[in-house]
ChimeraX commands (.cxc) that place a marker at each C-alpha (Angstrom):
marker #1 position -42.15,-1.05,-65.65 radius 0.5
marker #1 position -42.57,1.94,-63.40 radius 0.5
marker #1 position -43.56,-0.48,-60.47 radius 0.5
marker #1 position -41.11,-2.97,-60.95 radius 0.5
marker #1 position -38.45,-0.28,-60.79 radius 0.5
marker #1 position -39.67,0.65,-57.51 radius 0.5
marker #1 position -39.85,-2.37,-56.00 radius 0.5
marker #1 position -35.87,-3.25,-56.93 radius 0.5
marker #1 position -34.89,0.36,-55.37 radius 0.5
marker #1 position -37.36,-0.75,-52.08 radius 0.5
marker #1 position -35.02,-3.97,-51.94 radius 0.5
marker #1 position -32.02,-2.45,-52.21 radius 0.5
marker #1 position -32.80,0.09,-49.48 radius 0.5
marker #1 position -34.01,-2.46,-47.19 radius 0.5
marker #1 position -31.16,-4.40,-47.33 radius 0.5
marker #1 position -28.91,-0.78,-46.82 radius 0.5
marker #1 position -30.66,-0.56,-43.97 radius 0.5
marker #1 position -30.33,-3.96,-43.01 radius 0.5
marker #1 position -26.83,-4.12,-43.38 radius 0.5
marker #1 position -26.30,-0.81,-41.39 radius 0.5
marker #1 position -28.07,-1.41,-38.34 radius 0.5
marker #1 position -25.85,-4.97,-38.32 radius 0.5
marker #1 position -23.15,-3.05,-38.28 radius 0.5
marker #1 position -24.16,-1.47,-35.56 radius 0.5
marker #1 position -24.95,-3.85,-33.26 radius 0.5
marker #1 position -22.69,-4.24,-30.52 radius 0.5
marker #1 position -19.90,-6.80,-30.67 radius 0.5
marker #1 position -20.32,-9.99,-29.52 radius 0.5
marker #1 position -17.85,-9.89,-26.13 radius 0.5
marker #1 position -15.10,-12.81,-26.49 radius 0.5
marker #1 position -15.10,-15.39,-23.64 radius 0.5
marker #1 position -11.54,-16.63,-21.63 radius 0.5
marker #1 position -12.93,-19.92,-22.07 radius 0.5
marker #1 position -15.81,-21.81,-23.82 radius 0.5
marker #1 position -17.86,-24.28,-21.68 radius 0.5
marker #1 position -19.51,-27.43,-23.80 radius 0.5
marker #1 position -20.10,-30.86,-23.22 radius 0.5
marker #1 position -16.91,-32.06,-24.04 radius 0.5
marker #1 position -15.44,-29.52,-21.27 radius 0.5
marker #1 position -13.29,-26.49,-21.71 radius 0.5
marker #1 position -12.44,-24.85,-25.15 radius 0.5
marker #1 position -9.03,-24.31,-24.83 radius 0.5
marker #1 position -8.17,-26.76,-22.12 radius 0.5
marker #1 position -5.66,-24.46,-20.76 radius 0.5
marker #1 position -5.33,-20.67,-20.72 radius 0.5
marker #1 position -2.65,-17.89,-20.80 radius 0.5
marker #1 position -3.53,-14.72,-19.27 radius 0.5
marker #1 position -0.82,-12.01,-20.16 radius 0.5
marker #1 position 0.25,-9.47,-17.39 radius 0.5
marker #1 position -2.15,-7.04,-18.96 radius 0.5
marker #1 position -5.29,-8.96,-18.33 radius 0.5
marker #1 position -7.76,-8.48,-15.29 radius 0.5
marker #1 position -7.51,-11.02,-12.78 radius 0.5
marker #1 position -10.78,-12.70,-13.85 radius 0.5
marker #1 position -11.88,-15.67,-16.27 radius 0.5
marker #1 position -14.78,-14.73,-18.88 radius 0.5
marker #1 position -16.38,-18.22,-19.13 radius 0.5
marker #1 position -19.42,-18.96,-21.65 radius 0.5
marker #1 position -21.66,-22.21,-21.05 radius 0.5
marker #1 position -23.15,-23.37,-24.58 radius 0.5
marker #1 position -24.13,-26.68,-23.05 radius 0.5
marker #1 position -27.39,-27.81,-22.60 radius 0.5
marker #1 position -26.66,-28.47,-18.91 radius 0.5
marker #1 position -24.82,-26.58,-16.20 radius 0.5
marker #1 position -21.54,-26.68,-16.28 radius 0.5
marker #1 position -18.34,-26.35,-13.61 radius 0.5
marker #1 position -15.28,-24.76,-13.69 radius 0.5
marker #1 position -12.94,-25.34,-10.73 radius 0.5
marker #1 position -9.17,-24.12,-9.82 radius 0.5
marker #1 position -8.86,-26.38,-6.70 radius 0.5
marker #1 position -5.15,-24.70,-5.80 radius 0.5
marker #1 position -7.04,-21.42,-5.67 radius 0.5
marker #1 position -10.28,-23.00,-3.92 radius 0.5
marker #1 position -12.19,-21.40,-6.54 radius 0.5
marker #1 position -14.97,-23.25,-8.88 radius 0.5
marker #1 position -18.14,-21.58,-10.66 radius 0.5
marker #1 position -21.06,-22.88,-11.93 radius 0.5
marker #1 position -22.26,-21.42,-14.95 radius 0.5
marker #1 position -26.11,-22.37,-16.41 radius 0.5
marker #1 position -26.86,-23.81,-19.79 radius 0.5
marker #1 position -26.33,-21.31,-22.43 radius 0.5
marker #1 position -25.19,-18.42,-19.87 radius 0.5
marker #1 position -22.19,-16.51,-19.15 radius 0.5
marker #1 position -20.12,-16.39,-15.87 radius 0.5
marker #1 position -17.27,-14.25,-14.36 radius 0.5
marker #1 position -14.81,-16.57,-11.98 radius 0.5
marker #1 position -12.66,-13.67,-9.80 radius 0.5
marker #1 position -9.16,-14.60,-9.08 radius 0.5
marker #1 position -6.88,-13.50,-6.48 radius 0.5
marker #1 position -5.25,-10.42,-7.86 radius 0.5
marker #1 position -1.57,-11.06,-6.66 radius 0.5
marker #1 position -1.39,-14.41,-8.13 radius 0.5
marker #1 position 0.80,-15.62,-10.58 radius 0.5
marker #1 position 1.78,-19.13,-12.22 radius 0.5
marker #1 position 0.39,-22.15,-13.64 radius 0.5
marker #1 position -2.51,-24.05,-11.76 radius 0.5
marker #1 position -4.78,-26.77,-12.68 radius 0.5
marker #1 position -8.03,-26.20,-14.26 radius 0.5
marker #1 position -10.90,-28.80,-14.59 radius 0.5
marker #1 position -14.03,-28.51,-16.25 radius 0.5
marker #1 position -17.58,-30.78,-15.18 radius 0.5
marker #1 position -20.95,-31.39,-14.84 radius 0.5
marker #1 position -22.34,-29.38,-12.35 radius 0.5
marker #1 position -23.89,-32.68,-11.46 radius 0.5
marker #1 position -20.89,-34.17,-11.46 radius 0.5
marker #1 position -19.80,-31.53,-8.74 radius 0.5
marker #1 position -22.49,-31.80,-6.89 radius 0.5
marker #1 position -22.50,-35.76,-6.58 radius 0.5
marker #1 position -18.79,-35.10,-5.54 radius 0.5
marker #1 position -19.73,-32.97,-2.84 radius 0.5
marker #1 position -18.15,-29.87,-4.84 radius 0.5
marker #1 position -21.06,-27.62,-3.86 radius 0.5
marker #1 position -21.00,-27.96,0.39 radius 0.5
marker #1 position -20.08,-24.95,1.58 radius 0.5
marker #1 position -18.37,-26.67,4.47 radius 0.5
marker #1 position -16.10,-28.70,2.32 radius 0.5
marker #1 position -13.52,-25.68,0.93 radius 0.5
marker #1 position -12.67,-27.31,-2.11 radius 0.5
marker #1 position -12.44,-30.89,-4.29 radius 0.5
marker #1 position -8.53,-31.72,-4.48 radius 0.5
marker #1 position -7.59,-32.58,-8.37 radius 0.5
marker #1 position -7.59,-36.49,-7.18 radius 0.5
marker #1 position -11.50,-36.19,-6.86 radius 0.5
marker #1 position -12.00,-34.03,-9.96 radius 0.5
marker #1 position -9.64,-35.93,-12.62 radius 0.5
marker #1 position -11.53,-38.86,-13.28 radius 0.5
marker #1 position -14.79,-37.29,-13.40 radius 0.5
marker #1 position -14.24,-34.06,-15.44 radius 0.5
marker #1 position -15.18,-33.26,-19.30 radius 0.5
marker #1 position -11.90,-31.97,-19.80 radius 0.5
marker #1 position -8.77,-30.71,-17.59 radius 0.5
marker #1 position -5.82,-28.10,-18.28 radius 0.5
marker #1 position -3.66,-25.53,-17.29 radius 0.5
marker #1 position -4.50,-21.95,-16.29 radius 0.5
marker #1 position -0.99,-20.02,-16.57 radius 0.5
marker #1 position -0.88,-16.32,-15.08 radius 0.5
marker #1 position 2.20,-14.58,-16.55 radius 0.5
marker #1 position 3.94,-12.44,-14.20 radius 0.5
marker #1 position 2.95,-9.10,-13.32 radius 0.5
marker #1 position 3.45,-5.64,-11.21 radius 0.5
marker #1 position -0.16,-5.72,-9.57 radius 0.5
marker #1 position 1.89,-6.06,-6.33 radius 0.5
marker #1 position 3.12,-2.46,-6.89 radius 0.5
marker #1 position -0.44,-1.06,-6.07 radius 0.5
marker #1 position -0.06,-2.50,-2.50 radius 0.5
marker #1 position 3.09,-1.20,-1.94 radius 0.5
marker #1 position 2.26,2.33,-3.58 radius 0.5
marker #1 position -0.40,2.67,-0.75 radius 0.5
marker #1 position 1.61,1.81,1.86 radius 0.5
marker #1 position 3.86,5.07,0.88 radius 0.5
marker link #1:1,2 radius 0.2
marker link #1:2,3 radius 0.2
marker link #1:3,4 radius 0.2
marker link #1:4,5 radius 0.2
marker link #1:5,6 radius 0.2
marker link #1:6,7 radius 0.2
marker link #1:7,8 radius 0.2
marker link #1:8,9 radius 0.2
marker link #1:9,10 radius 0.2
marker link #1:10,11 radius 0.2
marker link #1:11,12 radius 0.2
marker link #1:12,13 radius 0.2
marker link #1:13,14 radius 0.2
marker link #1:14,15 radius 0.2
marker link #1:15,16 radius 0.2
marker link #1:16,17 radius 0.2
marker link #1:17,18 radius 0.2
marker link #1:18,19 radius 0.2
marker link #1:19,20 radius 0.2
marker link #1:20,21 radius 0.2
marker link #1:21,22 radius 0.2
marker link #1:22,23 radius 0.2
marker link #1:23,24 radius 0.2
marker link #1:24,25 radius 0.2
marker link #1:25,26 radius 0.2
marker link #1:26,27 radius 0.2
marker link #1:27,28 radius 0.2
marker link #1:28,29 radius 0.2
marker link #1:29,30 radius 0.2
marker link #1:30,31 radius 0.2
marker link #1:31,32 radius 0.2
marker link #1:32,33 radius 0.2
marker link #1:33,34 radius 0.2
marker link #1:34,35 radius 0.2
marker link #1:35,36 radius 0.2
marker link #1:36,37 radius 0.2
marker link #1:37,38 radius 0.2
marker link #1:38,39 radius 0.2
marker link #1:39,40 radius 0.2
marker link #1:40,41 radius 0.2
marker link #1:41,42 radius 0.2
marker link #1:42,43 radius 0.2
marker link #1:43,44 radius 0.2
marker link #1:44,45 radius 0.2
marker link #1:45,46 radius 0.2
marker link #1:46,47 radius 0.2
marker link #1:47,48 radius 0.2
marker link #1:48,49 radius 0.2
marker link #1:49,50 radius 0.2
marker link #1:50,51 radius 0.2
marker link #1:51,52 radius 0.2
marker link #1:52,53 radius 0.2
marker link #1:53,54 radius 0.2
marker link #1:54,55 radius 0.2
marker link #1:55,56 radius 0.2
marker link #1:56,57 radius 0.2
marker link #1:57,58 radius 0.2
marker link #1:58,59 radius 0.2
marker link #1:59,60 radius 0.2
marker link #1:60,61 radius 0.2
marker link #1:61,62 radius 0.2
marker link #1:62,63 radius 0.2
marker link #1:63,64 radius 0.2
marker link #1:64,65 radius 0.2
marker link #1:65,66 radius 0.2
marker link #1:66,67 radius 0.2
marker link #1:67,68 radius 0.2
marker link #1:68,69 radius 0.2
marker link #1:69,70 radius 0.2
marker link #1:70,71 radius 0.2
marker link #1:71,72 radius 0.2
marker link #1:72,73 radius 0.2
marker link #1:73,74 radius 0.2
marker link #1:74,75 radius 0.2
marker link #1:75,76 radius 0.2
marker link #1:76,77 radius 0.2
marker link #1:77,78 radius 0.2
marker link #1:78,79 radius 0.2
marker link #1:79,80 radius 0.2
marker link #1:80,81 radius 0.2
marker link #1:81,82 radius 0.2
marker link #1:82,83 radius 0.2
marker link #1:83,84 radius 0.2
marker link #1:84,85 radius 0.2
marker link #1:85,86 radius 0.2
marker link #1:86,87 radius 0.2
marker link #1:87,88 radius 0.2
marker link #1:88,89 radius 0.2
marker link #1:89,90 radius 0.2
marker link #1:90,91 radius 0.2
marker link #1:91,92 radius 0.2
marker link #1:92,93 radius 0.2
marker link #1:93,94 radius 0.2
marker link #1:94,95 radius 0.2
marker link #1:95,96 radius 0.2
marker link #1:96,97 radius 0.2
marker link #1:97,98 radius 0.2
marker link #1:98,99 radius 0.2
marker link #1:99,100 radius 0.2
marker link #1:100,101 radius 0.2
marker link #1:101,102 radius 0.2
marker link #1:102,103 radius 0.2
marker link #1:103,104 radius 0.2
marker link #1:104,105 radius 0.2
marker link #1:105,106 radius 0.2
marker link #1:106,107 radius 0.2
marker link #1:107,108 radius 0.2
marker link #1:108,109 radius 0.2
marker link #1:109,110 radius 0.2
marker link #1:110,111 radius 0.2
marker link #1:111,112 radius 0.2
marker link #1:112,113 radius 0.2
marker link #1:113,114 radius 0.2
marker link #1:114,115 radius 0.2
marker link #1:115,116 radius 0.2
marker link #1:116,117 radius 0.2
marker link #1:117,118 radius 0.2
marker link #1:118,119 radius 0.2
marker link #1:119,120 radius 0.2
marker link #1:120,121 radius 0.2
marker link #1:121,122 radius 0.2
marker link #1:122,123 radius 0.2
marker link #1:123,124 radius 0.2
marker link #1:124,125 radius 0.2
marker link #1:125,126 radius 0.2
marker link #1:126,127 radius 0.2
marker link #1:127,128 radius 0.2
marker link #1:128,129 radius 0.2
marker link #1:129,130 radius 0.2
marker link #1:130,131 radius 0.2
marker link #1:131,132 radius 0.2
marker link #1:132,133 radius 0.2
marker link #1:133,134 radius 0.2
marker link #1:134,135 radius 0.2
marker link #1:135,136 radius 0.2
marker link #1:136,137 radius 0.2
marker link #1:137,138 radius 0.2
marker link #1:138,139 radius 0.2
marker link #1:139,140 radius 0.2
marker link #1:140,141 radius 0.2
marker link #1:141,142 radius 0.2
marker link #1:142,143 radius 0.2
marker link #1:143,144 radius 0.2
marker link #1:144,145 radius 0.2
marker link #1:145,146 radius 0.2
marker link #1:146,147 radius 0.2
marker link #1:147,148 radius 0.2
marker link #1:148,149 radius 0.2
marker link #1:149,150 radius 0.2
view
């Protein structure tokens, strides 16, 4: 009886301690937008005046994956089940297209020659997963250029 008795307190404060050091752990960070095989998760993207001037983007594909803002002449390849960071002007504001492929894909377009600045949305439409919008609300981050030039 004795022994038994033990053994139930031993599970219980095993799972306390398993529960606590869950609790812990640190949060899971939230991506912009979700790379799979189908494309982007959303397909198009709001970021409010208060957010950096950068896309999170998580891959959970099982191949590489592109994103690519031809307006901007920006794109990113992000690896199979990796994380990626696509940097965007910091002035910018408005609504731009956003396409989502194979990295293959890209590269069989020609997507990833650096002397060829960017695919136009002509090349990219029929051959991306998935396409949307990517709208930047407007912002003051203009004010920082003029408040150095004082």
């Amino acid at each position: 009886m004795v022994q038994r008795i033990h053994i139930q307190w031993c599970a219980i404060l095993l799972l306390m301690i398993t529960v606590s050091l869950s609790a812990c752990a640190a949060p899971t960070p939230v991506a912009d937008l979700t790379l799979n095989t189908g494309g982007c998760m959303p397909s198009s993207i709001t970021l409010p005046p208060t957010h950096e001037p950068m896309l999170t983007i998580h891959n959970t594909a099982h191949e590489a994956m592109v994103v690519s803002i031809p307006v901007m002449d920006l794109w990113i390849e992000v690896a199979p089940r990796d994380s990626g960071v696509l940097e965007l002007p910091r002035y910018i504001m408005g609504t731009f297209d956003l396409f989502c492929l194979s990295a293959a894909d890209h590269r069989a377009l020609g997507g990833d020659n650096p002397f060829l600045c960017v695919l136009e949305p002509d090349e990219l439409r029929p051959v991306s997963r998935s396409s949307g919008k990517l709208i930047i609300e407007p912002h003051d981050r203009i004010r920082e250029v003029l408040e150095q030039g004082r």
